[in-house]
N, C-alpha and C positions, 0 to 999 in steps of 0.2 A: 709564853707557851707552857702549855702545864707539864709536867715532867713522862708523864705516860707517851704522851703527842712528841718531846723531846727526845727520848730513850730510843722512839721507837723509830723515827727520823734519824738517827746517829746510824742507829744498825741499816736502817735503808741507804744510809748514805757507804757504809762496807759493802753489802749487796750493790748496788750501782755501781763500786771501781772495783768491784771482783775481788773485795780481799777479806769477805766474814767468814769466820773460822766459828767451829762449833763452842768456841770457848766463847767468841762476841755472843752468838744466841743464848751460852747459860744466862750468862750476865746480865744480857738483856731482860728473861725471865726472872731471875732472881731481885731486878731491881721491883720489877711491876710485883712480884709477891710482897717485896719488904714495904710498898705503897696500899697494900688492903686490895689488887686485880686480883681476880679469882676467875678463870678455865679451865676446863677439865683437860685440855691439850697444853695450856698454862703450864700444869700440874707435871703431865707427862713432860714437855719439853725438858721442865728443869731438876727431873728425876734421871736425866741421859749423861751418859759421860763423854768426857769432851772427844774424846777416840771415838765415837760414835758415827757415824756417816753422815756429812753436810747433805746429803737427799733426804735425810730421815728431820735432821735439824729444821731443814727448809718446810718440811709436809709440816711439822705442830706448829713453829713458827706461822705460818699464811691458815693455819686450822685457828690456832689461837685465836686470830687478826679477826678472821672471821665470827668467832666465839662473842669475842668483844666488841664488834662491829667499828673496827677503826681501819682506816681506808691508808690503802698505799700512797704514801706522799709523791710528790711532783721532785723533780732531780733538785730543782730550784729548792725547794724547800727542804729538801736532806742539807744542800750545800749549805743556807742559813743557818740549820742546825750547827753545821759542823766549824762556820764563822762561830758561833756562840762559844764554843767547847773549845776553838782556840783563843777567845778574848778572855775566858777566863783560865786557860791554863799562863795566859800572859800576865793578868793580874795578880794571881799565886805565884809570878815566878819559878813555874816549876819545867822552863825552859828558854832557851836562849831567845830573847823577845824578836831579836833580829831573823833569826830560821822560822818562827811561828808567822812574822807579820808578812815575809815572802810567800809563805804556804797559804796567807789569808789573800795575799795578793791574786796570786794564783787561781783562786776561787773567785775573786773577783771578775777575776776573766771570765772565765766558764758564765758568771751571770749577766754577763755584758755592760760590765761596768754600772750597777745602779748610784743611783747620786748619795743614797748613804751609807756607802759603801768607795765613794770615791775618794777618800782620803790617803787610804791604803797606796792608790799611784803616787801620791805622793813622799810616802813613807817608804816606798819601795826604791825612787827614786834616790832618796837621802840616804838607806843605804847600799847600795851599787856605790855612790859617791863616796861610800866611807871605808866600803871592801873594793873597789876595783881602781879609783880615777885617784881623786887629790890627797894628798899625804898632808894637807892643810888641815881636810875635812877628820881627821883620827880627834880632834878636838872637841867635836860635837857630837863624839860618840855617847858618851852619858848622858848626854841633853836629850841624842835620839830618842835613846829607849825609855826614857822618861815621858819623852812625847808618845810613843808608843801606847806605854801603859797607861798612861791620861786617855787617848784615843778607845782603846781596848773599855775601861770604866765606861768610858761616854755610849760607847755603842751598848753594852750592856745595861747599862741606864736607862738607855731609849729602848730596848728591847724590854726590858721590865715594864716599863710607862704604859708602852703598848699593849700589855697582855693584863695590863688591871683596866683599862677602859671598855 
């Protein structure tokens, strides 16, 4: 997925559970200027300050869209975005692999469990078993999140694959 189609999917995916903030739309702008996107609502958007009014964000934001001719993604495909954005916050470690991989579970749900993406029940499973049931399973706690983060790579991997062919 090229980073433009990415960006702009993450932010559709804030707009769909109702929590983009005028500070997701700079961001958003400002990543597509630092990639050579050029609109003249582009421009304005990311000339706004974040105190600004989310109706005003929203008009250059879908002006932009338009500008550029890139189309409103499908819920499904914000949510894959937003599997991507958590496999790799997994793989930087820059959060507890256990809380990401529930959060990725979760979204799992929402896309009715697709087959590669069905691992995660299983992960999810392992840990429930390590935070709520057997006092056994504290042992396999470093093994989890290892398996985790192998899973996390793997899907990443397969996402890369796919978007060079």
């Amino acid at each position: 997925m090229d980073l433009i189609k990415f960006k702009t999917n993450l932010l559709f995916y804030k707009i769909y559970k109702s929590i983009a903030s005028g500070s997701d739309y700079l961001n958003w702008s400002f990543s597509l200027l630092e990639n050579d996107v050029e609109s003249e609502s582009l421009f304005k958007l990311s000339s706004m300050n974040k105190a600004d009014s989310l109706f005003i964000f929203e008009d250059f934001f879908y002006k932009s869209l338009e500008e550029m001719e890139l189309k409103r993604p499908s819920v499904e495909e914000t949510l894959e975005a937003h599997i991507i954005l958590m496999c790799q916050e997994i793989v930087n470690q820059k959060s507890d692999p256990f809380k990401i991989a529930s959060d990725i579970f979760i979204e799992v749900i929402e896309l009715h469990f697709p087959d590669d993406l069905i691992v995660w029940l299983e992960l999810s499973n392992a840990i429930d078993a390590i935070i709520y049931d057997n006092e056994g399973e504290k042992s396999n706690e470093d093994e989890l999140k290892k398996r985790i983060i192998d899973e996390a790579k793997k899907y990443l991997a397969i996402q890369e694959a796919e978007d060079i062919r």
